[in-house]
C-alpha positions as CSV (number, residue, x, y, z in Angstrom):
1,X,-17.0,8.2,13.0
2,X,-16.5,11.8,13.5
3,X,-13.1,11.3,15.7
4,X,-12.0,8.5,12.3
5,X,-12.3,11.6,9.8
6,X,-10.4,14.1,12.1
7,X,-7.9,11.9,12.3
8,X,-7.8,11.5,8.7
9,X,-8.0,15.2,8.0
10,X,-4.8,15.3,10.2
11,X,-3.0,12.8,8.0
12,X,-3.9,14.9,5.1
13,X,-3.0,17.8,6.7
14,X,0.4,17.0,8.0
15,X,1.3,15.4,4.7
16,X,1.3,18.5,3.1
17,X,2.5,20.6,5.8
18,X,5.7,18.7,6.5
19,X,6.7,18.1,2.5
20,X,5.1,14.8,1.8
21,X,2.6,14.9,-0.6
22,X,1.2,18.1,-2.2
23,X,-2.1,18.1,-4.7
24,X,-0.7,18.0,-7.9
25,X,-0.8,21.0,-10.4
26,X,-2.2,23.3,-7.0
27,X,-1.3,26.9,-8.4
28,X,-3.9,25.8,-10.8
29,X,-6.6,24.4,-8.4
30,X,-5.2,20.9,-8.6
31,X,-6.3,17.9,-10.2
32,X,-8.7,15.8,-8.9
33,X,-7.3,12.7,-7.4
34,X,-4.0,12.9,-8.5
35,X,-0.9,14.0,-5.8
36,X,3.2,14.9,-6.5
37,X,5.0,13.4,-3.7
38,X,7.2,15.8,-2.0
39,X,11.0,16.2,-0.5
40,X,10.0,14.0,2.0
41,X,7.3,11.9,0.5
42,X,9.7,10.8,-2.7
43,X,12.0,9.5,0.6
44,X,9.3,7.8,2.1
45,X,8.1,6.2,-1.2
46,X,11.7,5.0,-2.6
47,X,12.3,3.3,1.3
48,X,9.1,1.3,0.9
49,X,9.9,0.5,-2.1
50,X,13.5,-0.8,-2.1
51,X,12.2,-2.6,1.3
52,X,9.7,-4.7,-0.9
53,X,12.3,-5.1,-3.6
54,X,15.0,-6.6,-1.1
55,X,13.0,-8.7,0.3
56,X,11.0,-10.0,-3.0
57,X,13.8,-9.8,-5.3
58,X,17.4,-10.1,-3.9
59,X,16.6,-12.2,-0.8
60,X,15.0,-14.8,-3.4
61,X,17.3,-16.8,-5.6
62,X,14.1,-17.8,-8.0
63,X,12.7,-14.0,-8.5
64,X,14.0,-11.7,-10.9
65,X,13.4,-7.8,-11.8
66,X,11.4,-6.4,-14.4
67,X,10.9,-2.9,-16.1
68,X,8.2,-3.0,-18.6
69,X,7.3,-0.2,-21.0
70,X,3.7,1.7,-20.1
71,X,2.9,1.9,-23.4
72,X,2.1,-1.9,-24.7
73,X,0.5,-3.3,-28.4
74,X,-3.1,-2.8,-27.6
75,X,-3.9,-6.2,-28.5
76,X,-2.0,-6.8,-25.0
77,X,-5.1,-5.5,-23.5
78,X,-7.8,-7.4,-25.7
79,X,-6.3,-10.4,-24.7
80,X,-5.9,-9.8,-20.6
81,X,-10.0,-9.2,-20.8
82,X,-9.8,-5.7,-19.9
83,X,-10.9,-3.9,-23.3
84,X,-14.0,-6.3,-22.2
85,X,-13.9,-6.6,-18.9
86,X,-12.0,-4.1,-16.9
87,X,-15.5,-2.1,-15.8
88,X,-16.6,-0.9,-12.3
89,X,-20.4,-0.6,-12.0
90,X,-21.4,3.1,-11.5
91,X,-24.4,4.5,-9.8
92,X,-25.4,7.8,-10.1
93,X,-27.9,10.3,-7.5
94,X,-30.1,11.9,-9.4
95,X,-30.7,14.3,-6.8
96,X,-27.1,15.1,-5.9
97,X,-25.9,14.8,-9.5
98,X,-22.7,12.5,-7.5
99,X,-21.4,9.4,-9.2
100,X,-20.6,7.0,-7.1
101,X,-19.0,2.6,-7.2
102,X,-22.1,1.0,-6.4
103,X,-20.3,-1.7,-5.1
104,X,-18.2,0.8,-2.9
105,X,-21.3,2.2,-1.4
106,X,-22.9,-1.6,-0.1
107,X,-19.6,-2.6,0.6
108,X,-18.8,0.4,3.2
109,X,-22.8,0.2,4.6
110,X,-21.9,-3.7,5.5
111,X,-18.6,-2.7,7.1
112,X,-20.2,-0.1,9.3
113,X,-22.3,-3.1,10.6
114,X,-19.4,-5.5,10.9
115,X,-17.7,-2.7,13.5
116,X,-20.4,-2.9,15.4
117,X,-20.2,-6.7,15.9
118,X,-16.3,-6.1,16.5
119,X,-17.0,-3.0,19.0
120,X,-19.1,-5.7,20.8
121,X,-16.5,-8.3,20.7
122,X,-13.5,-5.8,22.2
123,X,-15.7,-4.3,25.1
124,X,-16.4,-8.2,25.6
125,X,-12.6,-8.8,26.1
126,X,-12.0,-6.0,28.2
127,X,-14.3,-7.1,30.4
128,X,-13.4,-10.8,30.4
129,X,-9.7,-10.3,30.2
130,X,-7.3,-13.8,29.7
131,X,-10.7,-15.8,30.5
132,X,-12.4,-14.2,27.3
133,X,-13.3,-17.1,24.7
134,X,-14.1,-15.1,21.6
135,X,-14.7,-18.5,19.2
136,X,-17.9,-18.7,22.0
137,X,-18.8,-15.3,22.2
138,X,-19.1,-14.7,18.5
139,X,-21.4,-17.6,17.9
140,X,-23.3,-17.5,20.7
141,X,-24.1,-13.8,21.7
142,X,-27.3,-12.6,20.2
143,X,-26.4,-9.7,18.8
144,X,-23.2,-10.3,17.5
145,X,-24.7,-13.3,15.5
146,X,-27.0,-10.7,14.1
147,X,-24.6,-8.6,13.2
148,X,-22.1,-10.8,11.4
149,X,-24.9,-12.6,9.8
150,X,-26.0,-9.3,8.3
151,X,-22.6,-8.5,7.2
152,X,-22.1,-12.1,4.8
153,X,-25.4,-11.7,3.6
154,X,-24.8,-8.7,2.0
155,X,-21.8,-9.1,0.5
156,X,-22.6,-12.4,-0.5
157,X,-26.0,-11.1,-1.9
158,X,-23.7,-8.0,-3.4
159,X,-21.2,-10.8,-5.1
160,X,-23.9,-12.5,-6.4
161,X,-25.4,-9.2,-8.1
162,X,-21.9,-7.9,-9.3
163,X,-21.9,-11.5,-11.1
164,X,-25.5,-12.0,-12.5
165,X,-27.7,-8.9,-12.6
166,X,-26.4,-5.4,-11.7
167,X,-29.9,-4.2,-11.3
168,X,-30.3,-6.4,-8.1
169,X,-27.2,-4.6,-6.6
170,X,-29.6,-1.3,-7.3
171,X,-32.0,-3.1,-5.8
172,X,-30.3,-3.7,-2.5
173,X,-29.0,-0.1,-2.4
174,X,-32.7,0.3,-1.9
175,X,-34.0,-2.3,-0.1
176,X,-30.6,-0.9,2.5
177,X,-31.9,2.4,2.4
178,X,-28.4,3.4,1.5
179,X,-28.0,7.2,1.0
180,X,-25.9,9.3,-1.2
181,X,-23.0,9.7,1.4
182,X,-23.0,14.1,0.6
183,X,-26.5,14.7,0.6
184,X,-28.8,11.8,2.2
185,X,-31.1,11.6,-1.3
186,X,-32.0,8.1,-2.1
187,X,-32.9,8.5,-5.4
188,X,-30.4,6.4,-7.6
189,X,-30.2,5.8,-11.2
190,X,-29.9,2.3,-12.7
191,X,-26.3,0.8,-12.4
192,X,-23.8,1.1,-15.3
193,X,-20.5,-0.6,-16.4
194,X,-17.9,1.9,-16.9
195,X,-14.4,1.0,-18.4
196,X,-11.5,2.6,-16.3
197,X,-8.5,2.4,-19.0
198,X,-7.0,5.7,-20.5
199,X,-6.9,5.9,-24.2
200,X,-4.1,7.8,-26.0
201,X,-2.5,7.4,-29.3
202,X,1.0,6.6,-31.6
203,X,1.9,8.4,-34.6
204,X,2.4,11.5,-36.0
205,X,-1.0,12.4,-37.4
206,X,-4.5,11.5,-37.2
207,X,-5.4,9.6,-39.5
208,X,-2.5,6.8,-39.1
209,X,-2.2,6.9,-35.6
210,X,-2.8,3.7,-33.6
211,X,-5.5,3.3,-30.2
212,X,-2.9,2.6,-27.3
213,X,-3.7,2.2,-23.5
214,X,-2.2,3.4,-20.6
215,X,-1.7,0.4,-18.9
216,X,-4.2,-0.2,-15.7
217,X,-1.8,-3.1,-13.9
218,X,2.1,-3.9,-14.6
219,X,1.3,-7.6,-14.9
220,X,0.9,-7.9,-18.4
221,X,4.3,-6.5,-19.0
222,X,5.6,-9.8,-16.8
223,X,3.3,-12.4,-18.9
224,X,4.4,-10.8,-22.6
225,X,8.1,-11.4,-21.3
226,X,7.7,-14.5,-19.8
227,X,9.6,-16.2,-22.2
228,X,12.4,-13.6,-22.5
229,X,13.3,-14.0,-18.9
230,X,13.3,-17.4,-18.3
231,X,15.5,-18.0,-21.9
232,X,17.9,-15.5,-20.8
233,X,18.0,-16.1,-17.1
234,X,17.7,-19.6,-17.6
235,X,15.3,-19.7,-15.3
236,X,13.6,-23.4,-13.6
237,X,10.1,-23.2,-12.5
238,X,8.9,-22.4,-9.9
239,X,10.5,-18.9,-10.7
240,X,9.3,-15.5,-10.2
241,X,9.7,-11.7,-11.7
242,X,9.2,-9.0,-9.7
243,X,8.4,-5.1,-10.8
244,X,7.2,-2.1,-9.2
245,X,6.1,1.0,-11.8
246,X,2.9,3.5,-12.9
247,X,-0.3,2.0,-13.9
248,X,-3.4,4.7,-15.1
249,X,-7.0,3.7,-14.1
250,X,-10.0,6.5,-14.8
251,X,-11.3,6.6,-11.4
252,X,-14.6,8.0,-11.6
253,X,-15.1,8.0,-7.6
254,X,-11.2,8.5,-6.9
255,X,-11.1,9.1,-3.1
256,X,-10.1,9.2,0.0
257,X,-6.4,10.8,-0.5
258,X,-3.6,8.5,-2.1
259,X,-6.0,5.2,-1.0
260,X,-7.7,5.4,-5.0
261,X,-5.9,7.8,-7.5
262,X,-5.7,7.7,-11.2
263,X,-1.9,7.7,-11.4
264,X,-0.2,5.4,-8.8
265,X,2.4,2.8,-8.0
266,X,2.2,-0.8,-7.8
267,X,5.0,-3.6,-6.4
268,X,4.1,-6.7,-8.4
269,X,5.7,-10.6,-8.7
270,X,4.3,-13.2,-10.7
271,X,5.2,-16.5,-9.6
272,X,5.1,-19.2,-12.5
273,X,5.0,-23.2,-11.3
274,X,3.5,-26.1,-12.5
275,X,0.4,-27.0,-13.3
276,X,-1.4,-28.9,-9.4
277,X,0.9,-27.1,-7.7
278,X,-0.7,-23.6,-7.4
279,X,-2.6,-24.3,-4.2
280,X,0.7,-24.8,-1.9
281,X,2.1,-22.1,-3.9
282,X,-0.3,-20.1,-3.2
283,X,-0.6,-20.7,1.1
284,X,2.8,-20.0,0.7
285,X,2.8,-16.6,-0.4
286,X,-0.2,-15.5,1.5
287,X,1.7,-16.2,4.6
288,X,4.9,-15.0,3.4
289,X,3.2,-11.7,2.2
290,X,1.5,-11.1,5.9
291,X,4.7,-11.6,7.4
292,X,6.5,-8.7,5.5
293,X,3.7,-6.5,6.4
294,X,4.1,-7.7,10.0
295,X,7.9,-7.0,9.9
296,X,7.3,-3.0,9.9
297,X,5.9,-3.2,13.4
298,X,2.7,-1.6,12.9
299,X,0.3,-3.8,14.2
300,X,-0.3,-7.5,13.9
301,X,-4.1,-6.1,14.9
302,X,-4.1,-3.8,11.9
303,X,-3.9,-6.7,9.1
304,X,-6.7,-9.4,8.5
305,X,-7.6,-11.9,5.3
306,X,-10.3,-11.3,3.1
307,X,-10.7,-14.7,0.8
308,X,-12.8,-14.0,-2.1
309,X,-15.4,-15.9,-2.8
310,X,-16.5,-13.9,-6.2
311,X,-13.0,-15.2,-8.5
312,X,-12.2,-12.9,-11.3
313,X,-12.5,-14.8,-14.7
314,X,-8.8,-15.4,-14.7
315,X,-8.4,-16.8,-10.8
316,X,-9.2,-19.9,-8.9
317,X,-8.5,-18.4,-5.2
318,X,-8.0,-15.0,-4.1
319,X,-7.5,-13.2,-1.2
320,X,-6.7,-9.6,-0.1
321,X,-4.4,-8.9,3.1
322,X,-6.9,-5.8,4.4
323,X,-5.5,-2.7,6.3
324,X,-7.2,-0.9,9.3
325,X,-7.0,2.7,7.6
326,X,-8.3,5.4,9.1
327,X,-11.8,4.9,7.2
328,X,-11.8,1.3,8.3
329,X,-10.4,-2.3,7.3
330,X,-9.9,-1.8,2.7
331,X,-7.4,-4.0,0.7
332,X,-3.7,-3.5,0.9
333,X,-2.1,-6.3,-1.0
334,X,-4.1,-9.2,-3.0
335,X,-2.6,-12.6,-3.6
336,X,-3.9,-14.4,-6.6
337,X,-3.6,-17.7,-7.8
338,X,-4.8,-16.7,-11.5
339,X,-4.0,-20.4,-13.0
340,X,-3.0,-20.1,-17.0
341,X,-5.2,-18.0,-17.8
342,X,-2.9,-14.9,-18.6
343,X,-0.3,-17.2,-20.8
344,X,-2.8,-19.1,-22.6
345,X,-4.7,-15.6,-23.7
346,X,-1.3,-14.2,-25.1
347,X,-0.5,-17.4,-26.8
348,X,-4.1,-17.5,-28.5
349,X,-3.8,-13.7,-29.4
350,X,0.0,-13.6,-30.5
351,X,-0.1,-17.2,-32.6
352,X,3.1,-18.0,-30.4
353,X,3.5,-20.3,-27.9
354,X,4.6,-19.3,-24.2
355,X,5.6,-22.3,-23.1
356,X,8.0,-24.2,-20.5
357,X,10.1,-27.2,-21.2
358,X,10.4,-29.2,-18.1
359,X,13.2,-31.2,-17.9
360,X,12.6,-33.1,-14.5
361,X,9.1,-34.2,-16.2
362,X,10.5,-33.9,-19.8
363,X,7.5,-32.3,-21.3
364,X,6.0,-28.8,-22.3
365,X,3.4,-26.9,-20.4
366,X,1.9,-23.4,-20.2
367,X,3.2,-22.3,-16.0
368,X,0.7,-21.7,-13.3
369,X,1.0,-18.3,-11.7
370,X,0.4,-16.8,-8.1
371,X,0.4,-13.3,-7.8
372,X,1.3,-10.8,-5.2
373,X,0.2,-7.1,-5.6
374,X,0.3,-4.3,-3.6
375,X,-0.6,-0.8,-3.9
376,X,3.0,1.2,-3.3
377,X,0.6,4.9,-2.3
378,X,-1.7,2.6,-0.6
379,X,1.7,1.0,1.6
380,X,3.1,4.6,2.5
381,X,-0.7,5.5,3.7
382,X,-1.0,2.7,5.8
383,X,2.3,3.3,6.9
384,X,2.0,7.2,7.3
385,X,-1.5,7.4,8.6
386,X,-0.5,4.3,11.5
387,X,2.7,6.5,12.8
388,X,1.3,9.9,13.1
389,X,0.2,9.9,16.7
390,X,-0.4,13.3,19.1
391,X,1.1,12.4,22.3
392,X,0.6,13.9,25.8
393,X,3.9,14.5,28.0
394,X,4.5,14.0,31.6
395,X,4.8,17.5,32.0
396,X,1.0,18.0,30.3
397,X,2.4,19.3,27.0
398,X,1.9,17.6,23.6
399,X,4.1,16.6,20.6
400,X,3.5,15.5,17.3
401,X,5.4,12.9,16.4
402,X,5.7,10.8,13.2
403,X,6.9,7.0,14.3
404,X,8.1,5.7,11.3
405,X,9.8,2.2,11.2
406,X,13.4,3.6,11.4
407,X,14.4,1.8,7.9
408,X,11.9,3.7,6.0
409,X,12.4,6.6,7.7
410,X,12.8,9.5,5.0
411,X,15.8,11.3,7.0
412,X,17.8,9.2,9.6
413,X,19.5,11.3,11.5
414,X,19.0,15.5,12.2
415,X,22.4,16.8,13.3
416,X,22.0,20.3,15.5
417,X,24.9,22.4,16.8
418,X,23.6,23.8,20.3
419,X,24.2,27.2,19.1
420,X,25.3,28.7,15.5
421,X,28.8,29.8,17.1
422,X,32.0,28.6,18.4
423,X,32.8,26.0,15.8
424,X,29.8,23.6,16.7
425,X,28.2,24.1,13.1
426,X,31.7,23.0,11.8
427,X,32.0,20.3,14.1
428,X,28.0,19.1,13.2
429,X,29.0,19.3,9.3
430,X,31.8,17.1,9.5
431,X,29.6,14.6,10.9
432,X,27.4,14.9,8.2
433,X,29.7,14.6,5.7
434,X,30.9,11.5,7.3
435,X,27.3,10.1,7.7
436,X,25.8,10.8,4.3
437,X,27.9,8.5,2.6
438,X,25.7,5.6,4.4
439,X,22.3,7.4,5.3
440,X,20.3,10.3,4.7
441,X,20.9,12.9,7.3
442,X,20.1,16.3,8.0
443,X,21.4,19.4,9.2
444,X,19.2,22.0,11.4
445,X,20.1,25.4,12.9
446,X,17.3,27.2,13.5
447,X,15.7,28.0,16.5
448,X,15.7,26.7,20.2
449,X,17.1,23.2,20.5
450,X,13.7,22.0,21.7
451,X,11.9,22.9,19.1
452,X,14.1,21.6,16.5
453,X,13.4,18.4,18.5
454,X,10.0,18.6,17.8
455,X,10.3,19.6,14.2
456,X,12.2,16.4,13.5
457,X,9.6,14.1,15.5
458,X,7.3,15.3,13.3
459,X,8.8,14.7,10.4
460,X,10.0,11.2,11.4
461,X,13.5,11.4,11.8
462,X,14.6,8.6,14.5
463,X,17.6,10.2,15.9
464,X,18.7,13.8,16.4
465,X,22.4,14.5,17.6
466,X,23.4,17.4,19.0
467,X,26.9,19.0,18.8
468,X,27.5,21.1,22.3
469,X,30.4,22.6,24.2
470,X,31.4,19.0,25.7
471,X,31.9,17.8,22.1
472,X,35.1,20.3,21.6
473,X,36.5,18.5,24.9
474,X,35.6,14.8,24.3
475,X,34.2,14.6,20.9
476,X,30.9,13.1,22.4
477,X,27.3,14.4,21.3
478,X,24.2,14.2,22.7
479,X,22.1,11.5,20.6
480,X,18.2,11.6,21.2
481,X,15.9,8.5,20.4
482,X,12.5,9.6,18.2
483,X,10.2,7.1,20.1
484,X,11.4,7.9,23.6
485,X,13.0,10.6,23.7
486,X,15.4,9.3,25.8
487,X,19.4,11.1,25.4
488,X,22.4,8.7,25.2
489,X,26.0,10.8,25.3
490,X,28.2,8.6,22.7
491,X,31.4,9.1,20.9
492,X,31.2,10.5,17.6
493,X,32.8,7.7,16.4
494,X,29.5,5.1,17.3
495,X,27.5,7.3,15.6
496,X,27.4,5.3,12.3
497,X,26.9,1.7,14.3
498,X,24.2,3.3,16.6
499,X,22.3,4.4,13.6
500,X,23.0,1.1,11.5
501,X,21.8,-1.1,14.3
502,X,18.4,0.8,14.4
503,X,18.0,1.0,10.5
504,X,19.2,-1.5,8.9
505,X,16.9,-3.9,6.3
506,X,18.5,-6.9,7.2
507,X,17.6,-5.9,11.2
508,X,14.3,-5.5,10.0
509,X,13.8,-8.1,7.3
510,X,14.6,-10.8,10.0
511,X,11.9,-9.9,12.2
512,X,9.8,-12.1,9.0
């Protein structure tokens, strides 16, 4: 556990040190739980980003873009269920004075024993090697069973709370002997429902201004403009709309860096089909989903499903694709199949119909929808956290070095002249002038060549080039790979394929 949170102090650490992600408002103190993403960071963010809108949006003929205000009619939010609804049950120490997800808290005490079945299952394999069943093991060895067993009952006994009686979810916390996480006191107050949407309000004075929302998710935005979309884009189910943007949600137990903040990013499509055909639909996109993830190379390992057997209100399946963070397996992406609900609430509350006009069946219905959502700050911590690694040189020395996928790399390319004199800074400027117009390059001066080297690996850059004395002669650079550190001498004039081959999307998109 110790050697998890060092490495996740690290993470934190470099993020801020190499001009990702700073605490918001720090000459003040900062604000708790909420970040500014830096030089670097805003790179990192806008390459995820346009990577999940490529491949959601332009690489699909049926799935179209969306930019929905924040602000919406409140009566948006009566109708979604969340003025109701939208609550996380809060427990509070009474030793400690510490708030704390109640949930959260039985969730992360049954993870700790599901590692120890899986600990038990990967010292299995390395021992067995290619003769290792692990279908057998799991069911048959004593204390695995025990473990995993452990495991369902307590979620499943935690679902079952969170559904019918929040004070049997206190009531495990006990019986678990589950201790304030700071202090070790088990002396917990009864469990509470706490609504997580920020109020604000429109108009000019008090006494005529209307209660507004900050909106908690972008979907609603999609399902209010169902309609206008598929009128104007003459759109034929099964269709989808795609948007990424801010959502607000008061976090009382914000946490663990960018993984849970009050201000953050999501990367949303709703996909509308007919009535019956959800199920397929929804397979479909579960396994489509994974395989994006899988694309970026960091770890088929590092991904597993969690299907839901607790539905929200509006859903009849459910799933999460789960990350290995650096605090253990939590939810990346959820894929919904959340029926008709969502229309059929709008049409109720609005008094106007949101309907589709099938002409293959000839009839009116309200659409089906699936749903894909991930976290955009939970994405760029998956990624950031999985490609910081310290490595340890033939020669005994160490580098840090940051192995980004190339395409989402924040900087492609570092161009350094071997020394700030006879022309080579000239000569490395007119390369980047050339390359900027088709990636984000950088120019570096300062210091020894091999440190420069290392200041780009840890910053994530996947080629350096350096400009030299040979370059005057043959117009040839030195180009170094991030990954393994091997040196190429090329032309100046590959330079540009080189670097395409390595990031472009459609390179990467086709590994799906």
């Amino acid at each position: 556990m110790a050697k998890q949170e060092d490495i996740f102090k690290n993470v934190v650490s470099h993020a801020k040190e190499y001009g990702f992600i700073f605490p918001s408002s720090e000459v003040y103190d900062g604000l708790s739980a909420v970040y500014d993403y830096a030089q670097n960071g805003v790179e990192l963010k806008k390459n995820i980003r346009e990577y999940w809108w490529k491949s959601m949006v332009q690489m699909n003929d049926n799935i179209v873009g969306l930019d929905a205000a924040i602000l919406m009619h409140p009566t948006t939010w009566k109708a979604s269920g969340h003025v109701d609804a939208f609550n996380d049950p809060l427990i509070d120490n009474k030793d400690s004075k510490k708030r704390y997800r109640a949930d959260v808290l039985v969730e992360d005490f049954a993870e700790k024993i599901n590692q120890k079945a899986q600990k038990e299952i990967e010292k299995a394999r390395a021992r067995f090697g290619d003769a290792f069943n692990e279908e057998e093991f799991v069911t048959t060895n004593t204390r695995v069973v025990e473990y995993l067993s452990k495991y369902k009952e307590i979620l499943s006994r935690l679902a079952k709370g969170m559904t019918d009686n929040l004070q049997d979810v206190k009531a495990l916390i006990e019986e678990l002997e589950i201790a304030d996480p700071e202090t070790g006191s088990k002396n917990w107050t009864d469990v509470k429902q706490f609504n997580l949407m920020f109020g604000t309000k429109l108009g000019a004075s008090a006494d005529s201004a209307m209660d507004l929302y900050l909106r908690p998710e972008t979907a609603q935005g999609i399902f209010v403009n169902f309609l206008n979309v598929q009128k104007s884009g003459r759109m034929k189910v099964p269709f989808g709309i795609a948007q990424t943007g801010k959502a607000f949600r008061n976090e009382i137990v914000a946490r663990q860096f960018i993984f849970r903040m009050r201000e953050f990013e999501q990367m949303e499509m709703q996909f509308f089909v007919r009535p019956g055909e959800e199920m397929q639909w929804y397979h479909h996109w579960k396994e489509t989903r994974l395989k994006w993830h899988l694309s970026l190379g960091l770890g088929k390992e590092n991904y597993r499903f969690h299907d839901h057997e607790k539905l929200a209100h509006y859903a009849n399946a459910a799933a999460d694709i789960e990350f290995n963070f650096p605090f253990g397996f939590k939810e990346l992406e959820g894929i919904h199949s959340r029926t008709d609900f969502d229309l059929k609430a709008h049409e109720q509350y609005s008094g106007r119909k949101l309907q589709y006009f099938d002409p293959e069946l000839n009839e009116n219905y309200v659409p089906y929808v699936v749903e894909t959502s991930v976290g955009l700050d939970r994405m760029f911590l998956a990624v950031f956290a999985t490609s910081l690694q310290e490595e340890t040189l033939e020669d005994g020395s160490t580098r840090t070095v940051l192995k980004l996928p190339a395409v989402l790399a924040p900087t492609k390319a570092a161009v350094l002249p071997l020394v700030k004199k006879d022309g080579l800074p000239d000569i490395a400027k007119k390369i980047i002038d050339d390359l900027k117009w088709d990636f984000n390059v950088a120019y570096d001066e300062k210091d020894a060549v091999g440190r420069r080297y290392r200041r780009q690996d840890a910053l994530g850059t996947p080629f350096c080039i350096t400009v030299d004395h040979q370059t005057i002669e043959d117009e040839t650079v030195t180009i170094r790979h991030r990954d393994t550190m091997k040196q190429d001498r090329v032309k100046i004039s590959e330079l540009r394929a080189i670097i395409e081959d390595e990031v472009s999307m459609k390179n990467w998109l086709m590994k799906m």
